[in-house]
Structure formats: C-alpha cells, structure tokens
C-alpha positions, -999 to 999 in steps of 0.1 A, spaced: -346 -15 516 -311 -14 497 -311 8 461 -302 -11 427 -270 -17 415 -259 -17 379 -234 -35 359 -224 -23 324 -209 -47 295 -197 -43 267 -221 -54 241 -194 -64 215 -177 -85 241 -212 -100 250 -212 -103 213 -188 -121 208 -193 -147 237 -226 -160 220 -209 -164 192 -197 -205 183 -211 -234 188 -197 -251 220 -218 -269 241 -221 -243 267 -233 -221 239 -261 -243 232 -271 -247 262 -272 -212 272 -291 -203 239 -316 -229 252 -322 -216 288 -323 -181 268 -350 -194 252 -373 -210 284 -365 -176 299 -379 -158 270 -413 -175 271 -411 -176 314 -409 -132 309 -435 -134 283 -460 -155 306 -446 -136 340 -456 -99 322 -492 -112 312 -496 -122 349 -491 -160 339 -470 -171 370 -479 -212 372 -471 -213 336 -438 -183 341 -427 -210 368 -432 -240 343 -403 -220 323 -382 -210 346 -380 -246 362 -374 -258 320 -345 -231 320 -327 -243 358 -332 -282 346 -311 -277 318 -278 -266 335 -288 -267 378 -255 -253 387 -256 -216 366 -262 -190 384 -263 -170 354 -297 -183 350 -305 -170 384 -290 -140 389 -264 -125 366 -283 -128 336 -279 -145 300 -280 -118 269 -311 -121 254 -300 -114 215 -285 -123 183 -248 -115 181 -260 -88 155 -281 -75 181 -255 -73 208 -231 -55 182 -256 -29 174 -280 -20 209 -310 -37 201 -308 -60 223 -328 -63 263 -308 -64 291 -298 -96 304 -319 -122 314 -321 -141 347 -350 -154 368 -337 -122 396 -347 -97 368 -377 -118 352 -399 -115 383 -385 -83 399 -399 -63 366 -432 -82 370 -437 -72 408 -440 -109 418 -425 -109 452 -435 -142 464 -420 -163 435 -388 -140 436 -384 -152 471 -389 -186 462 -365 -187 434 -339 -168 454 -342 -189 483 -329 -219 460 -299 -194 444 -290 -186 482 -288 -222 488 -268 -229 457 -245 -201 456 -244 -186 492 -215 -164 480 -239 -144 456 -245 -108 472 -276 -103 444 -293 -134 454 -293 -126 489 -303 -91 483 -331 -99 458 -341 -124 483 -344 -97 513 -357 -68 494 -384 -91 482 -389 -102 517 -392 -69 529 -420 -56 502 -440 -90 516 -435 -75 553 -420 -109 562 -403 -90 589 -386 -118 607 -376 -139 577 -359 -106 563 -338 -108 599 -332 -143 595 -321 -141 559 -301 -109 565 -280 -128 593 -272 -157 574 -260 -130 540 -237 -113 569 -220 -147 578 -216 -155 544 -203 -125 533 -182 -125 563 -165 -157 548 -155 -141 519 -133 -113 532 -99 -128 539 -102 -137 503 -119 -107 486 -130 -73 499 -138 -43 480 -159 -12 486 -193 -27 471 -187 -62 491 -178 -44 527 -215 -19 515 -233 -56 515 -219 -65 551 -227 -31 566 -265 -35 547 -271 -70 553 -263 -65 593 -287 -34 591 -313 -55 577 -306 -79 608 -311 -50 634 -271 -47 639 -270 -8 639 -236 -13 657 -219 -37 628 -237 -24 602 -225 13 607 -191 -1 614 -188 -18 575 -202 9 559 -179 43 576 -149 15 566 -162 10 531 -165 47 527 -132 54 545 -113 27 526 -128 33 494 -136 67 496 -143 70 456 -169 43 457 -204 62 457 -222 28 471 -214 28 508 -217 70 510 -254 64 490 -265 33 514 -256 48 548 -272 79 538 -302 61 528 -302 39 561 -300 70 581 -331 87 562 -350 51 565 -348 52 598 -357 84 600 -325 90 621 -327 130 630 -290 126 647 -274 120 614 -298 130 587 -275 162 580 -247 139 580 -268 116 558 -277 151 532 -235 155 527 -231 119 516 -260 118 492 -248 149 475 -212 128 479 -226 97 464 -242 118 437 -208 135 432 -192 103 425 -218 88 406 -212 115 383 -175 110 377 -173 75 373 -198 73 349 -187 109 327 -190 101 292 -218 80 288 -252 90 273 -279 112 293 -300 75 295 -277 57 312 -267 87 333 -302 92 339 -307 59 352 -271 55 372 -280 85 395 -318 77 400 -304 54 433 -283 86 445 -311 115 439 -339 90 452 -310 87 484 -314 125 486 -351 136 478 -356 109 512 -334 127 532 -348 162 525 -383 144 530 -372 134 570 -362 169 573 -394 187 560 -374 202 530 -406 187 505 -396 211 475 -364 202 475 -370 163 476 -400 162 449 -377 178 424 -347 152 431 -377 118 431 -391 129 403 -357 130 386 -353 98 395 -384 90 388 -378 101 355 -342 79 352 -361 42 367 -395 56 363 -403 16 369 -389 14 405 -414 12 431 -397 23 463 -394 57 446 -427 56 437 -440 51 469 -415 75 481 -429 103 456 -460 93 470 -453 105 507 -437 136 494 -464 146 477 -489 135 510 -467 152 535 -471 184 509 -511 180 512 -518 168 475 -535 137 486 -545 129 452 -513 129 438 -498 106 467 -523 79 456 -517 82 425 -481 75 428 -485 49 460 -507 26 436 -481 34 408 -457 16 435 -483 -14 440 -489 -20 404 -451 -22 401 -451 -46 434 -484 -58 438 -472 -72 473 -458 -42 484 -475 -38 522 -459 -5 533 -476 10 500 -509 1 502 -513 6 536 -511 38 526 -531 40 499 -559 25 517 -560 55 540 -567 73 506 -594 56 488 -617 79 491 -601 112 479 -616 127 449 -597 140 423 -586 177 421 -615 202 410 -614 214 370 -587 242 367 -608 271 349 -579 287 332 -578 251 312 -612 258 296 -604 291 285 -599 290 249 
C-alpha cells in the first residue's frame, strides 16, 4: 500500500484566492459548503445522507477536480491569514478520515474517469481497493494508472510522477517495470525522498530478504531528505512529514527481526499521523511478533476503527479475541 503524500500552501495565498466575488468564488464557497455538512454526516457514520452532499457539491461545478481530490479551503479569509483554518476539503480527504473505503472507491472511480491524469485519484482509488481486499480490481486499476501515467511523460516527468509509475506497476504485479521507474526516479532525482521511501517500503511489503538491507539505507535516505527539505518548519509539521519515512523504516526493521528498533520508529510515527491506519496495524504486528498480544489488538482494532474495511487487520485481530488483558502491575498499587 503506497504512504501519504503532503502538499503545503501558503495560507495567505489561499487567503487571498477566496477573497472577491467572481463567480468561481461563489461557487466554490457553495460546494465548500455541501462538503462541510457531507464531513459532518460522514464523521457521525451518516453515509447515505454524506453521499446526498457530496453528489449536492459535484452537481454544482461536474468538471472540478478540486472538489474531488485537491481540496477547497475550508475558511474565512481571516482564518486562512491566521491558521485556524482545516485542511482542504475534497471528497478524497472527506471519506479517507472517516474509514469509508467502499464509497471512497466509488467516488474515485468517477474522478479516474474524469480526470485520468490525476495521480491522487488513482491512488486513493487503489489504496482503498487494497484495504477492501479487492485484489484483482486493485491489478486492474493499477494497470490502467500505469498507462495513464505513461501518457504523461513526454510532456511532464518529475521524481514524484516517475515514483507513481514505478508504484502503480508494482500494484499491477510488474516487479520488473516497477523497480525500473523507481531506481530511475531515485537516480535522476536523487534529492527527492519519495521514490528512496517507496522502494524501500515495497521491498519490506514484500517481505523481500534480498534487498531489505538495501531497503534499511534508503529509509534512513528518505528520512535524510525529508529532513532537509522540510528544515525550518515547526516540530508538527515535521512530525507529521517524516511519519511516512520512519513508518518506511520501523517495517523494514520488523522483516528483519530488529522489533526494538522498529516500535520506537512506528510509534514515532505514530505519534506524527497518530490517525493512519496502516501504521497502526503495522505497530500492531510489532508488538505481536514481540509477544504482547494485548497490545497488538489493541492497535490492530485502532487500525479497523480507522478503516472499518480494512481485511488484512482484522484478520488479525480475530486470531486475538480472546486474549485477556495484562495482569495488575503490583508496584502500581503501592502507595
């Protein structure tokens, strides 16, 4: 499953964009509006009536993908100016938060066919796929995001774009291609942490024992890099930035049986998205594989309240149900 990505933008220049009172401005402030009410029904487990919203918000203007993917800013101009604002909103983010997989696909199945070009709608569309266990549509899907993208390169090509090639064939069971696009992304763009983070992570997926000391260099690379392009920025957003990176790496050390080393790096990620399930579920192994079975469910069913559809999750936790909690330490009694 590919890691997040993260845009930053200036809130003053987002600012300043809703400010006016062109048409376009109006409209968007009215999709920002059916959006609003579609999160507020999504987060109280609403979906018919989430989906009522959402279908409010595309009617209004069908061609934005803003609405789909990228996100409108949900603020006041004051708000944008002075950080009080949510990120962006889009119909990608709206049901991703909520855990609703099967909508998510739904909705990015439409952006796909709308804007075939868009690397986050075919990625929210196969990560969502791949929670469901839809095995074969994932394969399907991931093929037709590698043509696509495959379209675009005479025309544009850049270390994150040639990182969604070498993912998307990976997800369509092209080791070959997909190794290909990423050591060219990392060897073309060799300052770009994405393709050193992804093949690292493919390679500890995989549980690929060939590569996975390979696979410990570039996560400490991506990490590296991660670092740098985002110095000067506060410990929040630094936080959250290396999560993908130090989730990348506590993986690795979990294929090689280094469990120390990889609960401290997932639970600092944990700590940076402490609302992503795949590290969730990824603290919950750790913690299995380190015989604290308690723990493990606790963060496996973490991961499936997150993604209530996430299979590889609670297959595991079902082989749990029946631990009891940890005994009463003594010592905390003592007065």
């Amino acid at each position: 499953m590919n890691t997040k990505r993260f845009t930053f933008v200036s809130a003053v220049l987002a600012a300043l964009a809703l400010t006016g009172c062109s048409p376009d401005v109006q409209t968007n402030a009215n999709i920002n509006a059916n959006l609003r009410e579609a999160r507020r029904q999504a987060r109280i487990g609403k979906t018919d009536e989430a989906r009522v919203w959402v279908d409010r918000a595309i009617k209004l203007d069908p061609t934005n993908r803003k609405t789909y993917i990228d996100g409108l800013q949900d603020q006041s101009p004051m708000g944008q100016v002075f950080g009080t604002a949510e990120p962006p909103l889009s119909i990608l983010g709206i049901f991703d938060e909520t855990g609703d997989d099967a909508t998510l696909v739904a909705y990015m199945r439409d952006a796909t066919n709308k804007f075939p070009d868009s690397i986050p709608a075919w990625t929210g569309l196969i990560q969502a796929e791949d929670r469901l266990g839809q095995t074969a549509q994932k394969v399907q899907d991931a093929k037709k995001m590698a043509a696509e993208i495959e379209k675009t390169l005479p025309k544009k090509i850049d270390g994150t774009i040639l990182t969604a090639l070498g993912q998307a064939y990976y997800d369509a069971g092209d080791e070959v291609n997909g190794e290909k696009n990423m050591r060219r992304a990392i060897a073309t763009y060799p300052t770009n942490p994405e393709p050193q983070n992804a093949l690292a992570y493919h390679y500890a997926v995989t549980n690929n024992k060939a590569h996975l000391s390979e696979a410990l260099g570039l996560a400490n690379q991506a990490i590296k890099l991660t670092k740098t392009q985002a110095e000067g920025v506060d410990q929040v957003i630094m936080d959250k930035v290396l999560a993908a990176p130090l989730d990348t790496l506590g993986w690795v050390q979990y294929r090689q049986g280094d469990y120390k080393n990889a609960l401290a790096n997932l639970m600092d990620a944990a700590a940076g998205m402490p609302d992503e399930s795949e590290i969730r579920f990824h603290l919950g192994m750790v913690y299995l594989a380190m015989g604290d079975k308690f723990a493990a469910r606790t963060e496996l069913r973490h991961a499936i309240l997150l993604h209530p559809d996430y299979v590889e999750a609670e297959e595991q936790a079902n082989l749990l149900q029946n631990v009891p909690p940890p005994p009463p330490n003594p010592a905390d009694s003592e007065e």
